[in-house]
Every structure is written in C-alpha cells, then in structure tokens.
C-alpha positions in Angstrom: -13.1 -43.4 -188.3 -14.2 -46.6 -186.7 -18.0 -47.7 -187.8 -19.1 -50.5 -186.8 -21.8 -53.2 -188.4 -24.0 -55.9 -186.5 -25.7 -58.7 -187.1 -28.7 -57.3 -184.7 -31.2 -55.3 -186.0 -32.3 -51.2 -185.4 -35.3 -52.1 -182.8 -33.1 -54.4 -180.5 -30.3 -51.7 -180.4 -32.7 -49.1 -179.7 -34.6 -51.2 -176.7 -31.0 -51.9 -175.6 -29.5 -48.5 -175.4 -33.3 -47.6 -173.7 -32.7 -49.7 -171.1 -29.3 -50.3 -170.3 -28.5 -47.7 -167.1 -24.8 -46.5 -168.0 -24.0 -46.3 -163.9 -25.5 -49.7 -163.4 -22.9 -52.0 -165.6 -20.0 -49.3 -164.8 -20.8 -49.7 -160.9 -20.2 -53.3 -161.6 -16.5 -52.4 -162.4 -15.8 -49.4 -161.3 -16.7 -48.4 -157.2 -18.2 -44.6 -158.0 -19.7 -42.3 -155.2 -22.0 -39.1 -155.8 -20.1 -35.9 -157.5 -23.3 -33.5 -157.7 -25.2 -34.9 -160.5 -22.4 -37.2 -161.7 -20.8 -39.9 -160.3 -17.0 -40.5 -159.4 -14.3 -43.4 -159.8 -10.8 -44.2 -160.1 -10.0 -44.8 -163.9 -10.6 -48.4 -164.4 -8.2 -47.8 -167.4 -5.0 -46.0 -165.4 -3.4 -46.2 -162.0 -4.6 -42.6 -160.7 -4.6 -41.9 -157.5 -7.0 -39.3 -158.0 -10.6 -40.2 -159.4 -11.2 -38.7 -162.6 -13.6 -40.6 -164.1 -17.1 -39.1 -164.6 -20.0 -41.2 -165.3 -23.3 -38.8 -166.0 -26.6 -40.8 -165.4 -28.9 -37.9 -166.6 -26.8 -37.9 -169.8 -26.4 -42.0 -170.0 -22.5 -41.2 -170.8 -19.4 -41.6 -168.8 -15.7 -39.8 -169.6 -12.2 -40.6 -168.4 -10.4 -37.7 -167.8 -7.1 -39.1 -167.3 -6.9 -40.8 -170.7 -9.5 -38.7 -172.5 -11.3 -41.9 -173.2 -15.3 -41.9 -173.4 -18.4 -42.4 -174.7 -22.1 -44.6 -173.8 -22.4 -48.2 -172.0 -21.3 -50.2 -175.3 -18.3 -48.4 -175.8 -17.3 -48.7 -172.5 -17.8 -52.5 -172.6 -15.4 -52.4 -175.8 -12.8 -50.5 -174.0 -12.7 -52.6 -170.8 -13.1 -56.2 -171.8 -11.9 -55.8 -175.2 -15.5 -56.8 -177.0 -16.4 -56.1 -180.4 -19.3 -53.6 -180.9 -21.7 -57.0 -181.1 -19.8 -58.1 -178.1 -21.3 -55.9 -176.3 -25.0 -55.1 -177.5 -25.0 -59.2 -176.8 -23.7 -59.0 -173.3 -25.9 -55.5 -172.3 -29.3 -57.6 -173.5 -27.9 -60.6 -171.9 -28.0 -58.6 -168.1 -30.9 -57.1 -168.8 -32.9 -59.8 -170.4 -33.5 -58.2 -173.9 -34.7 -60.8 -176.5 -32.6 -59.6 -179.4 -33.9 -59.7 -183.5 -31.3 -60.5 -186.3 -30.9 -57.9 -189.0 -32.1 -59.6 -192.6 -29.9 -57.3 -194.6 -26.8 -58.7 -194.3 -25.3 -61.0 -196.5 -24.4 -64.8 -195.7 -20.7 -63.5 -196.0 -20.9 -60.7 -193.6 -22.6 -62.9 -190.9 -20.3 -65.4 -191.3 -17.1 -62.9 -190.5 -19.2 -61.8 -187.5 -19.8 -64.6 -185.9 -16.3 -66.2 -186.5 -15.3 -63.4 -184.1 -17.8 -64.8 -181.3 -17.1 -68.7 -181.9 -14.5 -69.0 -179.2 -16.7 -66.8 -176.8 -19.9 -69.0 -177.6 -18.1 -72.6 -178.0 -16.2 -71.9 -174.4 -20.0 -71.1 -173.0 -20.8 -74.7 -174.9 -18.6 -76.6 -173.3 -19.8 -75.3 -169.6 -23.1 -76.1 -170.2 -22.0 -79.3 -171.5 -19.6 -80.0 -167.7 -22.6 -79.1 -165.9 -25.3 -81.1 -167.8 -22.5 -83.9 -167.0 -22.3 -83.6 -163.0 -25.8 -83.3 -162.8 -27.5 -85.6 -165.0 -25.5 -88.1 -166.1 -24.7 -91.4 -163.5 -21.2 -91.1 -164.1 -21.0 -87.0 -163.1 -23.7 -88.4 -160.2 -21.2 -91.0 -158.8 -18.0 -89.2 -159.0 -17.9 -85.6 -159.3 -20.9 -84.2 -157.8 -20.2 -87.0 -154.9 -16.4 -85.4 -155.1 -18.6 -81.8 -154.2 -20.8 -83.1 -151.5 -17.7 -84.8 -149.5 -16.0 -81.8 -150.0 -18.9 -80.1 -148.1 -20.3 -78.2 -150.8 -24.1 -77.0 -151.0 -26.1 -77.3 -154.2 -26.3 -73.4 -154.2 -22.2 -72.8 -154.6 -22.4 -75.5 -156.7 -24.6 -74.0 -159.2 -23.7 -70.8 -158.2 -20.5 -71.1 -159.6 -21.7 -73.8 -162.5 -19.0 -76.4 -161.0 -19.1 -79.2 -163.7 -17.8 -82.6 -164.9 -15.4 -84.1 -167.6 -16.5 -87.9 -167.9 -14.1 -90.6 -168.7 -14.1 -91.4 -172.0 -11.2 -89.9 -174.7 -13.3 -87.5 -176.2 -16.7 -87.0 -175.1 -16.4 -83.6 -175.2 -15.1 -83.6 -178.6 -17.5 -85.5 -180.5 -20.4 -83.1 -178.4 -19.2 -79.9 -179.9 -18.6 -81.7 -183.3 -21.9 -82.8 -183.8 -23.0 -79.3 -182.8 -21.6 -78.1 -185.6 -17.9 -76.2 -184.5 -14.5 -77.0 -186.6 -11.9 -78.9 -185.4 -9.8 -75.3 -185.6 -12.2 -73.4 -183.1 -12.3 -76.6 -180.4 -8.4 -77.3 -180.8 -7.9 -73.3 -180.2 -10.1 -73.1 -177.0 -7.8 -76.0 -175.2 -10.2 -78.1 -174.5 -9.4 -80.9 -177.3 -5.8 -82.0 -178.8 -5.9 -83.6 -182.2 -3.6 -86.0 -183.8 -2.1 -86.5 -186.9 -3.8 -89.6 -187.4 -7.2 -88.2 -186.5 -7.5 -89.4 -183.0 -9.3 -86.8 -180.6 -8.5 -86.2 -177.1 -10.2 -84.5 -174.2 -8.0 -82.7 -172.0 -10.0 -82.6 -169.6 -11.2 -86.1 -169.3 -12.0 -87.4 -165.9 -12.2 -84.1 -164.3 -14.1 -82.1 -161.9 -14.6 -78.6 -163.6 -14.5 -75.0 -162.1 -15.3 -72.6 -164.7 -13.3 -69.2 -164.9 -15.1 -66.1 -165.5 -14.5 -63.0 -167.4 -15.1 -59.6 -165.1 -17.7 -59.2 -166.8 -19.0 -63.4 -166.1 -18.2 -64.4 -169.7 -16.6 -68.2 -169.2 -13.2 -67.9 -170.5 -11.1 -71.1 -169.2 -11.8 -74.0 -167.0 -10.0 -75.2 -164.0 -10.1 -79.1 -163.5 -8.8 -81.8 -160.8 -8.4 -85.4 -161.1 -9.5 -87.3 -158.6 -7.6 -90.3 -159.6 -4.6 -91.2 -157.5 -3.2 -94.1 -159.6 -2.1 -91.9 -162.7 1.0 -89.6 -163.7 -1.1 -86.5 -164.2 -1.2 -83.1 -162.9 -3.6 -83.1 -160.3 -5.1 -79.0 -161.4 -5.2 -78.3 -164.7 -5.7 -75.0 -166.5 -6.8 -74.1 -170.0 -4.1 -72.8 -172.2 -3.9 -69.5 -172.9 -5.9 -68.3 -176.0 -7.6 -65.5 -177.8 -10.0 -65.0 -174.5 -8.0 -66.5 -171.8 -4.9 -65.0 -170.2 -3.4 -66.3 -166.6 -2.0 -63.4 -165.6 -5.4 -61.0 -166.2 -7.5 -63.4 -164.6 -8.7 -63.6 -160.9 -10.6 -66.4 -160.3 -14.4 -65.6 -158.5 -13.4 -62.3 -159.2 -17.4 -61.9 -161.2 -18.7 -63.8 -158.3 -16.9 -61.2 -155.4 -16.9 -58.2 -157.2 -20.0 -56.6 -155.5 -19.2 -57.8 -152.4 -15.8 -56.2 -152.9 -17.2 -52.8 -153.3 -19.9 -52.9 -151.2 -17.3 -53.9 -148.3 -14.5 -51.9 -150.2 -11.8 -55.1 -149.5 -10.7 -57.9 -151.1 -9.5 -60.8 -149.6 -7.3 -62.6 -151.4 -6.8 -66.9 -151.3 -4.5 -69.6 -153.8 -7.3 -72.0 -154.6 -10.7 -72.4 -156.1 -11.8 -74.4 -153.2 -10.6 -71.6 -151.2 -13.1 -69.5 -152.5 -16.3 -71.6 -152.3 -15.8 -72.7 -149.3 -15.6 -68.7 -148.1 -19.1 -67.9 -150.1 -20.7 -70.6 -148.7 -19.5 -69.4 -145.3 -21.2 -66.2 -146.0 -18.0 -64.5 -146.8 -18.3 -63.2 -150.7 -15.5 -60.5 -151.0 -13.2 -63.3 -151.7 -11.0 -64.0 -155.0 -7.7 -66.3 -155.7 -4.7 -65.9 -158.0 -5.4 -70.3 -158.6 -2.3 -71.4 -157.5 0.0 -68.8 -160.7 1.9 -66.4 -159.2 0.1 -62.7 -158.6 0.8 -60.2 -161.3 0.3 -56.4 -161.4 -2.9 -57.0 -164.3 -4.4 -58.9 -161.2 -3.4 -56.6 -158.4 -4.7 -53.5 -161.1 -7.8 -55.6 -161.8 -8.3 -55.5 -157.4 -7.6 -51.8 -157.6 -10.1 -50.8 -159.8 -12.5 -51.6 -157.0 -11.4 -51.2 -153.9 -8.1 -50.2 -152.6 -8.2 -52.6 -149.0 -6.3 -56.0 -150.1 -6.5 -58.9 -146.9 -3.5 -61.6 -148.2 -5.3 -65.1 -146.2 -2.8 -67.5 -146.4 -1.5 -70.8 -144.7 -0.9 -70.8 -141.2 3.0 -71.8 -142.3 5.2 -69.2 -142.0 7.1 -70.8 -145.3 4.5 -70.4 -147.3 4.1 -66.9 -146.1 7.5 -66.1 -146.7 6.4 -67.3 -150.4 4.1 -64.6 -150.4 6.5 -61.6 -149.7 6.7 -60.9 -153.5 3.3 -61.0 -154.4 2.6 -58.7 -151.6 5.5 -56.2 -152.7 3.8 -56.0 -156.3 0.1 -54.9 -154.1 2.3 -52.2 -151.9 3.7 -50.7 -155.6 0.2 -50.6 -156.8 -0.1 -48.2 -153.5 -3.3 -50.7 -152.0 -3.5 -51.0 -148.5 -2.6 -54.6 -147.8 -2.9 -57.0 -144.0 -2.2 -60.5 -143.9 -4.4 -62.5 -142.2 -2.4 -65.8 -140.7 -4.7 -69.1 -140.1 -4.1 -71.3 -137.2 -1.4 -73.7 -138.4 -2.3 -76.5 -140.4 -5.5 -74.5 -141.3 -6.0 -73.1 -144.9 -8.9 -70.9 -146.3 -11.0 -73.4 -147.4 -10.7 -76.2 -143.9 -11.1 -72.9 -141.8 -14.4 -71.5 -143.2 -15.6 -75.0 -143.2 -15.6 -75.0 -139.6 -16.7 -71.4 -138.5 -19.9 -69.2 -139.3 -20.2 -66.3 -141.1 -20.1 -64.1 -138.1 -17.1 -66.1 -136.7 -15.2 -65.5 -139.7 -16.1 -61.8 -140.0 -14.8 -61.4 -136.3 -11.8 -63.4 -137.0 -11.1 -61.3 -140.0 -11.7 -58.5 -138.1 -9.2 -59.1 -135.1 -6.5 -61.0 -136.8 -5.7 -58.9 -140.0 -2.6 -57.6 -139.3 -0.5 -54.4 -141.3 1.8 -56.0 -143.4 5.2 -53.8 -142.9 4.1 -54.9 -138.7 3.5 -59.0 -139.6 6.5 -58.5 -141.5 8.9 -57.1 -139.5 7.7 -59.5 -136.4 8.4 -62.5 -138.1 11.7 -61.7 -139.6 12.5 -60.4 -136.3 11.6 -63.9 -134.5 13.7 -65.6 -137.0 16.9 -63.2 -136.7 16.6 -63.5 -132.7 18.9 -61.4 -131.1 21.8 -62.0 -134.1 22.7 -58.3 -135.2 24.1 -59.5 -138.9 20.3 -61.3 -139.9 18.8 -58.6 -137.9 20.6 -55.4 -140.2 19.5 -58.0 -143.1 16.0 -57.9 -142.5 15.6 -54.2 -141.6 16.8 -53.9 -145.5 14.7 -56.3 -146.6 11.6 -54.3 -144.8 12.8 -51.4 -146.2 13.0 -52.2 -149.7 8.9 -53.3 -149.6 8.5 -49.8 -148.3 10.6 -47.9 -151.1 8.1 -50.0 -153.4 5.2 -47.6 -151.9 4.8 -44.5 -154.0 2.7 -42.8 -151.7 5.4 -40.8 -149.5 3.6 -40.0 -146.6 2.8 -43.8 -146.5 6.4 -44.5 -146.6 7.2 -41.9 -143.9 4.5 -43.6 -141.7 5.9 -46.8 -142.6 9.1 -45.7 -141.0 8.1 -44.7 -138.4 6.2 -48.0 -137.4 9.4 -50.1 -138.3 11.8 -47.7 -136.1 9.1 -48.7 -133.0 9.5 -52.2 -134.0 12.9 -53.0 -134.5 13.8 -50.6 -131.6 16.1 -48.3 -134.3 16.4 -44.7 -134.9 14.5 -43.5 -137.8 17.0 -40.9 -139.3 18.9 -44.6 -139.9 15.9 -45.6 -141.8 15.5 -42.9 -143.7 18.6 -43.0 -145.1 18.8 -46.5 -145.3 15.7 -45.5 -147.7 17.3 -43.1 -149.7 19.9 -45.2 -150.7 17.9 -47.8 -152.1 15.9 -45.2 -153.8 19.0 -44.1 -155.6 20.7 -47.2 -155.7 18.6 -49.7 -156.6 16.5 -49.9 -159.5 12.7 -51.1 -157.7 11.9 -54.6 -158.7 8.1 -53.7 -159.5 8.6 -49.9 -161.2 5.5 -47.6 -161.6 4.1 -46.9 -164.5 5.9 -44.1 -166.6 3.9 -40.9 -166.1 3.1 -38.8 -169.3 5.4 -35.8 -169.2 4.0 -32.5 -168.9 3.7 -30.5 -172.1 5.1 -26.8 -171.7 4.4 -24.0 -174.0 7.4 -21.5 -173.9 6.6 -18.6 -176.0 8.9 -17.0 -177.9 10.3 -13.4 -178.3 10.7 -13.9 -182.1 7.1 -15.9 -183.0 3.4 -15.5 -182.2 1.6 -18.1 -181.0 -1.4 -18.2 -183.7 -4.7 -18.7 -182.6 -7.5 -19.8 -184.8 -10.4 -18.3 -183.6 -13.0 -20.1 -186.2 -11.9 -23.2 -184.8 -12.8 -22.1 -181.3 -16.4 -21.2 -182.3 -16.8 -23.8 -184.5 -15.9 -26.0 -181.3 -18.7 -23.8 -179.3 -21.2 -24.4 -182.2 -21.0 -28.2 -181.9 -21.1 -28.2 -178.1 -24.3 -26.1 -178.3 -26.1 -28.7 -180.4 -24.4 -31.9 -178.3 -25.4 -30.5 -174.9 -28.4 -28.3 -175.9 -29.2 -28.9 -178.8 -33.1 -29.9 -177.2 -33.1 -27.0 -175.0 -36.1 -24.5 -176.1 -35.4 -21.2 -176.6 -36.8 -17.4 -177.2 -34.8 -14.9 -179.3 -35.9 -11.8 -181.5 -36.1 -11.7 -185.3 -35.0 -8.5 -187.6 -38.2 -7.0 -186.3 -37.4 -7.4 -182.4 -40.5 -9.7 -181.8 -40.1 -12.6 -179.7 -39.8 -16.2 -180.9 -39.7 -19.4 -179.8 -37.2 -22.2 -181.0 -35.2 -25.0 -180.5 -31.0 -24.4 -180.7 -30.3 -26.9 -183.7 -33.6 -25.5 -185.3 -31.8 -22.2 -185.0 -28.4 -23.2 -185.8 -29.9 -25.2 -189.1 -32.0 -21.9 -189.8 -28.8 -19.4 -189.8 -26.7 -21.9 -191.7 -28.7 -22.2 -194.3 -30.5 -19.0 -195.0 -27.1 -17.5 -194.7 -25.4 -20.6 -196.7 -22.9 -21.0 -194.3 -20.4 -23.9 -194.1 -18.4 -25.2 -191.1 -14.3 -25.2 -192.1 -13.6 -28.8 -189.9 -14.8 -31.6 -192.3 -15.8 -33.8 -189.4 -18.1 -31.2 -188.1 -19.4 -30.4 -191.2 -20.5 -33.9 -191.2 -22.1 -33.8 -187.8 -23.9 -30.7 -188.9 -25.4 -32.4 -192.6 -26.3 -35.4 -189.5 -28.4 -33.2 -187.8 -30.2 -31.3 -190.8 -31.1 -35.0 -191.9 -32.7 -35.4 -188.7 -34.8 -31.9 -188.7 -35.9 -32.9 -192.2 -37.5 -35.7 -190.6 -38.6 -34.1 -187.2 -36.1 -35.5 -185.5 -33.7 -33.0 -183.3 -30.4 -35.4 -183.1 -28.3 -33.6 -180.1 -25.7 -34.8 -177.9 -28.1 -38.1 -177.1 -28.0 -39.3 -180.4 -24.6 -38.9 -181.3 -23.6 -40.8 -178.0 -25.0 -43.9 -179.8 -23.4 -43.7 -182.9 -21.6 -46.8 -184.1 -19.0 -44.4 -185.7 -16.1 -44.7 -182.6 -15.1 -40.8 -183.0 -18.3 -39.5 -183.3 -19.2 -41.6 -179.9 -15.8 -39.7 -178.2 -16.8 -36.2 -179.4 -20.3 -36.3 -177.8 -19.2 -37.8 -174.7 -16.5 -34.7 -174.6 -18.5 -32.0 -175.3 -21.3 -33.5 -173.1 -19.3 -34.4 -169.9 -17.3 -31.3 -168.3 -14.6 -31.6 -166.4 -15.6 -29.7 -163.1 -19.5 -28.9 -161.8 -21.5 -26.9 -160.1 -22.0 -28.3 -156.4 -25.8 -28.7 -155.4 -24.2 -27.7 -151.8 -23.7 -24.0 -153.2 -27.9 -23.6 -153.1 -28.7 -26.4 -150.4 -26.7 -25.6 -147.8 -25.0 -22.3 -148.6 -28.4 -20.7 -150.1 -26.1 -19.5 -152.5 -27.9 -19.5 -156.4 -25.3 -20.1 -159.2 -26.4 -19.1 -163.0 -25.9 -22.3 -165.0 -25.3 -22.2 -168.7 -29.4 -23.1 -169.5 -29.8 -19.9 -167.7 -28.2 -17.6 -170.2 -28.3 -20.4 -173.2 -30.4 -18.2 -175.8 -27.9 -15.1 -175.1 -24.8 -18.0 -175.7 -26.4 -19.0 -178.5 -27.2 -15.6 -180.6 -23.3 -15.1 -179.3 -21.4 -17.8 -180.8 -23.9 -17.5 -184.1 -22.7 -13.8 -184.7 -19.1 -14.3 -183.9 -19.0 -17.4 -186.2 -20.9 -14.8 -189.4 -18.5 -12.4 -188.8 -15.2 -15.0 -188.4 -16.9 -16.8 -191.7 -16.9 -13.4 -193.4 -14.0 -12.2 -192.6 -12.4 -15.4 -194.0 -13.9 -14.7 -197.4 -12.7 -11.3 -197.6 -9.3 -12.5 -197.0 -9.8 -15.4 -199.9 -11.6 -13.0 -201.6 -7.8 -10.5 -201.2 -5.5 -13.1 -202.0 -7.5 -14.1 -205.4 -6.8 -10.5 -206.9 -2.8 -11.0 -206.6 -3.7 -13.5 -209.4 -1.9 -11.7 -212.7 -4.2 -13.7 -215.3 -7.4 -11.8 -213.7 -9.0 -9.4 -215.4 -9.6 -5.6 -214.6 -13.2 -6.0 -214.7 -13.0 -9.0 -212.2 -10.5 -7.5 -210.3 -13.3 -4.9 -209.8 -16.2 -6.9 -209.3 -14.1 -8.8 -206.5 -13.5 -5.6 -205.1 -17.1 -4.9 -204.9 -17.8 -7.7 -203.3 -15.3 -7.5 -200.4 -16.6 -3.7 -199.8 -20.0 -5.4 -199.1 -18.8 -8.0 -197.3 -17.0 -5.1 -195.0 -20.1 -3.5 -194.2 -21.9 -6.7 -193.1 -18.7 -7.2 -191.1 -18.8 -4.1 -189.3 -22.3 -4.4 -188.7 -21.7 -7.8 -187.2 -19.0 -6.3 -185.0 -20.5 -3.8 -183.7 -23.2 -5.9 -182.2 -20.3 -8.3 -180.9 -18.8 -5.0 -179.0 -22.0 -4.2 -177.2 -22.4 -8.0 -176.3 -18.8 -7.6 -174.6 
C-alpha cells in the first residue's frame, strides 16, 4: 500500500481538499458534459472512443472505467502529470490561492528528501522569473529583447501573458543567480540551463537569448525555448532545453496551458510549427491555438490534443512543400481517429505574418471558409501534380489510400472512399480493394494501441466454479459504509420498536456486540478506521476515505462510490416516471446484508469448528464440548435463515 507523507500540515490539506472542486481542475483536462448527476469524458488516460470516465461533483471523486483508475482531485493530479502527492496539494492551493502551513513534525532529514523531489520543479520556475525580471527591468533586456518583442508586433499583454523573457549577454549570469540563491551545481547542470567545466568555468546556455517559456498542461514551466538575435555567430538560431526529469519533446505542446480552454470551449485545435506562430494568433483574438515548436508531431502530442477535443485544423505555409512535409504528421492525427482539415495560407504567408495583418473576426471567417478535409486537400494536390499521367496518378491514389487504412473508425474509412472515388473519377469497388490489400499486406506505419483481450470464462463439465459468498457481503458491507455510511436510518430492535441510527453506527453496533470480524484484512482495517472515528464522533464514510493518503484505500472509495451506470433524471422529468433509488430501500439493504453476513460468519465457524474434531490428539471431553457448541451455533443459524427466506 502506497502512503504518502508531506511536508504541509493537517489544516492546509483540509482547507485544500474543502475547496478544491474535483470537476473544475478535471474540466481543465478533460472536456466533460452532464451524465445525470455526474459528468462524462473521454479517458484522459486511454484512447476510447467511448467516454467512460465519470467525474461525481456531489461526491468530489471521479473514476475511469476503462482502466479502473480513480480516486479525489490530488490523486488525479498524480496520475495525469505524474506529481508526487506534495506535487499536488502545492499545485491545487496554487489555483486556488490557499496560503499553505508547513508541518513541524518532520525531521530536517525527511524535508530534505522531500524537497529534493521538487528542486527541478521550483529551480525551472526560478529561472523564469529570473528571464522575465531581465526583459523588463534590466537596460540590457530593455534594449534588446523586449525591443526584439515590440518590432515583432507584440503587445505587453501576450508578452506577459505568456512570461516571454531574456538571457543577457554575459557567460553566466544565470548561473551565478541561482548559485547565490542557494541550488547545487547538480540541480542547475540537470535542468539544461548551465554547462560546467572541468576546470570550473560556468556557462549559460542560453546567453543572449530571447526566452519563451514551455508549460506543463497543467502551467508548471518545464523548458525554455530561446532565439538569438545575433546574425554574426555559428549558433543555432532556436534553442530547446534538453530533455530532463520534467521536460520531454515529444509530450510537450507548446501554448497548450495557454489554449486549452479555448480548445474545449470551441472543441478544435488548431495546430502551427512556431512559438511566434502562436502569439501572434492570441493576440489576434484567436486562442485555440498550439505548436509542435518546429520537432516533429508524435502520438503523446496528438493523444495530449485528443484528450480535449477531437476537431484538429493543421495551419501551415502557403508552400505546397512544406505541406507535403506535413503528410506524416497528419497520418499519425488520422490513426488517433481525430477529425483533421488543413488550412493553406496565401503563399508566402505563415501563421504568425497572417494574423498580424487580419482581425479576429477576419481570421475566424477565414478559418471558417478555407479549412478544407484532409483526404479532399490531399487528393487535389496530388492530383495537380500527377496531371493527366496515369502511372503518378495510380501512385497517389495508393498513397491516399494508405492515410485512410490508418483510420480505425470504418465507417470513416467507407466515407472516405467514397469522397476519393468522386475525386479521382474511379470506381469505388477499386478502392476498396485497393484497401483491403494494404490492410493485409502492409503492416500500418502508426499501429493502434493493442486492445486488452477479452477474458472468457468457460465452465467446465468436470469442476464447479466456487463462489465465495462472504466475500460478496463483505464487499456489500464496505460499500454500505463508503456510499452511506452518513445516511440516517430507522430499524426495529428485539422488541419491534422503532429506532433511529446512522448505518456505520449500526454496522459498528452489530460487530461488536456480536464480536464479529471481517475475513479480508484490508477491510478489516477500514472497519477498525471507522470505529476510531465513532469513538471520537466522527462518522468516516466514503468522504473520508476518498482523502486518504494511503493510494488503495483512495481507489476502493472511489470504486464503491462511483457506479458504473445511473439513474436518468429524464425518467421523472420528462417521462413522469418515479424510480426507487437505493436511499429508498437503504435501512431494508442494510438489516439484509447484516443478517446474511451473521449467518455466512456462523456458518464458517461451524465448519472450523468440524474440521478441528478430525484432530486425533483431542480429547473426548473436547470433542464434546465442540460438539455442543456447533449445535448452538446451528440453531442461531437456522434462526438467521429463516429470516433471510422471508426477506427473499
């Protein structure tokens, strides 16, 4: 079991887990629309096509169904970006502006291993502060790189916006900053900002450079982007940070923090090469806008996209070369089954000159008219290069069908077909086949994602499948306390009177007036949780659990809380249809499960109680007092059972 310790204190987790909203910071990942009284997404950890992802705002809990994943807004954090359980608390109180308290008890050695996990995190949020400070208020930054901005037709608001920054021109100005701050030489040399020598010399990578910071999804810097401005040196004129512990190329989309609400309000992405591609579409009013900066796309980008919308708009060069570039990026979208157009500039136009000279509402029309359907765009141009020669034409009818054997999706594909028979003036059933053959042929170039196979249970002529039925209850006797454990309700004692009670009060009260034990370990544990909790007047249910730092006990709750399928509020609103829910009949569940786990319990110790007589050292008069007690234990057993029969 995974627990996990922090250097922030009791109070400040409480205020954060009290006002942190679960489908606020997953709606910032993950686009979900109403299901009832739950919300609905696309797994932002698979590539379903079907949503299966549950997020419950009554309950403050979310579940994926598709990898069985779940559990409260920190754990999600931790399962998404990767963040430790501090990670997280720090980045939730961040958002919502939650001063946090350190916790006193830990000891100089333990808050030393915890924030050694952070340094790279907090030292790469150093140095952006330090970039900006440095285009804004130092001459040098002044003179050269902001001036660099304002040429480049940049307002102060993008430029802040997205922190743009400045590297001044010294060897190692950056070095010597974080130094005297107090980081090691190991933590600045492994965030790839600073390269040290043998013989002590320090030098700043990115020395005379303007700076574009790149963001986490969830806006954590991570890496910097920076361009010389210099044309009288042998240097590249972009420069990326190395790959570390926080930064990978291929999982990173640059303004993707910056566009992702815009993406899902819109539900498209549009998709540039450059930095200045992007800014200069935000400040044009135009904010659902990312770019792969200038790497080739990979499927961790294009699955990144997908978690939040499924509309890709490729904007590239009016060149038809460099859209030619593009055809294999674009395959990898097609096989990730997102809709994708490509929108052609005027030639000798790119993103970031266009959007410079148009308004918003010209560049939402132009957007609008131009965006073409890739398999169409694709076929045209090939076709205007092959002219009327038969050989290049055959060629790039192939070529157009091996993007659309990429598609998973087969009525897209059979659509697909269709559109390119109109097009290339050819018969379908020639396509189709053409189709097949690849499919059999040819191994795809970008393969989906093995799907989990199927598990089958044959049964057998010659064995029994064996059900434990204590295990069952047992599972129903934890679900009661996680989902209702709260939940008042009225019963009758020996003497048929009414009373009132909670259902762990009266789960705790039959346990231990009849001295009962749960067989699973783990629930036991759960169980001795929530009797700690009465003893102090606290009822821990389904709530509490949710916030536990222990990782399993996090997934249970979120299991037992979340089902898989709800009641629609249409049945009642629209249908005038009422529908009993399980609060309805929750006191009658609850006396239920109770008796069938006292008679399950019992008749487990009869059959201990059966096998311990086979022992040959017993004694007669043991043997007998055994026997006595399994008699008794019968009786109670019937009596149970016969209350179970009229229940059925």
């Amino acid at each position: 079991m995974k627990k996990f310790q922090t250097l922030i204190s009791k109070n400040s987790i409480d205020t954060i887990f009290n006002t942190a909203r679960v489908e606020e910071v997953i709606g910032d990942f993950v686009q979900l629309k109403r299901a009832g009284s739950s919300l609905k997404g696309l797994s932002p950890f698979t590539d379903e096509k079907t949503p299966s992802f549950v997020v419950s705002p009554a309950k403050q809990i979310w579940k994926d169904f598709s990898t069985g994943k779940g559990g409260n807004v920190v754990s999600f954090l931790m399962e998404l970006e990767q963040f430790s359980y501090p990670e997280a608390l720090r980045w939730l109180a961040k958002r919502y502006n939650i001063e946090i308290e350190e916790d006193t008890t830990f000891s100089p050695e333990q808050k030393e291993a915890q924030k050694s996990k952070e340094s790279l995190y907090i030292l790469t949020e150093v140095a952006k502060n330090f970039f900006v400070n440095q285009l804004h208020e130092s001459e040098e930054g002044n003179m050269i790189g902001l001036s660099y901005f304002k040429e480049r037709g940049f307002s102060n608001e993008i430029i802040k916006r997205f922190e743009l920054g400045y590297s001044p021109n010294k060897w190692d100005a950056f070095a010597e900053y974080a130094e005297k701050k107090g980081y090691s030489k190991e933590v600045i040399e492994a965030s790839g900002l600073v390269s040290y020598k043998e013989d002590g010399k320090r030098f700043d990578k990115f020395r005379e450079r303007v700076i574009f910071p790149i963001y986490s999804y969830s806006g954590r810097p991570i890496g910097f982007g920076g361009r010389i401005l210099r044309n009288d040196v042998k240097a590249a004129k972009y420069l990326n940070s190395p790959e570390n512990e926080i930064y990978f190329k291929s999982k990173t989309l640059y303004g993707l923090f910056q566009a992702k609400q815009a993406i899902l309000k819109k539900d498209e992405c549009l998709l540039v090469e450059g930095y200045t591609d992007v800014l200069s579409m935000h400040q044009a009013g135009i904010e659902n806008v990312v770019a792969s900066s200038g790497t080739a796309l990979t499927k961790e980008q294009i699955v990144m996209i997908k978690r939040l919308t499924s509309h890709v708009t490729v904007m590239y060069d009016g060149d038809a070369a460099g859209i030619r570039a593009s055809f294999r990026g674009i395959d990898m979208i097609l096989a990730q089954e997102l809709n994708v157009k490509i929108l052609p500039l005027p030639e000798g136009e790119d993103p970031d000159s266009f959007a410079k000279k148009h308004s918003s509402s010209e560049l939402s029309a132009y957007i609008k008219d131009h965006s073409t359907d890739f398999i169409k765009f694709k076929a045209n141009l090939l076709l205007e290069e092959a002219k009327q020669d038969p050989v290049k034409k055959s060629e790039l009818i192939r070529e157009i069908i091996k993007s659309i054997a990429l598609i998973p999706n087969m009525i897209q594909r059979e659509l697909y077909i269709m559109e390119t028979a109109k097009i290339m003036e050819i018969r379908e059933d020639v396509l189709f086949k053409t189709l097949a053959q690849i499919d059999n042929r040819e191994e795809p170039t970008f393969p989906i994602a093995d799907r989990k196979p199927e598990l089958t249970i044959v049964p057998s002529n010659n064995k029994k499948i064996v059900v434990n039925h204590l295990t069952i209850v047992e599972d129903e006797i934890i679900k009661l306390i996680m989902q209702f454990g709260d939940l008042e309700v009225e019963l009758k004692d020996d003497k048929n009177e009414l009373y009132q009670t909670t259902v762990i009060e009266e789960i705790v009260n039959q346990f231990n007036h009849n001295d009962l034990q749960l067989s699973n370990p783990f629930y036991q544990s759960i169980l001795d949780e929530v009797k700690i909790g009465l003893e102090s007047n606290e009822l821990r249910s389904g709530t509490y659990f949710s916030r536990s730092t222990n990782q399993d006990i996090t997934q249970l709750a979120t299991q037992m809380m979340i089902d898989s399928h709800s009641i629609s509020e249409n049945w009642k609103l629209k249908q005038g249809i009422s529908t009993k829910t399980i609060e309805d009949s929750i006191s009658k569940d609850l006396f239920d499960v109770l008796l069938r786990f006292k008679a399950l319990y019992i008749e487990n110790e009869i059959k201990t109680l059966m096998n311990s007589i086979k022992d040959p050292e017993m004694t007669e008069i043991e043997r007998s007092e055994i026997i006595k007690k399994v008699m008794e234990l019968t009786k109670i057993k019937m009596f149970f059972n016969s209350h179970l029969d009229r229940i059925i």
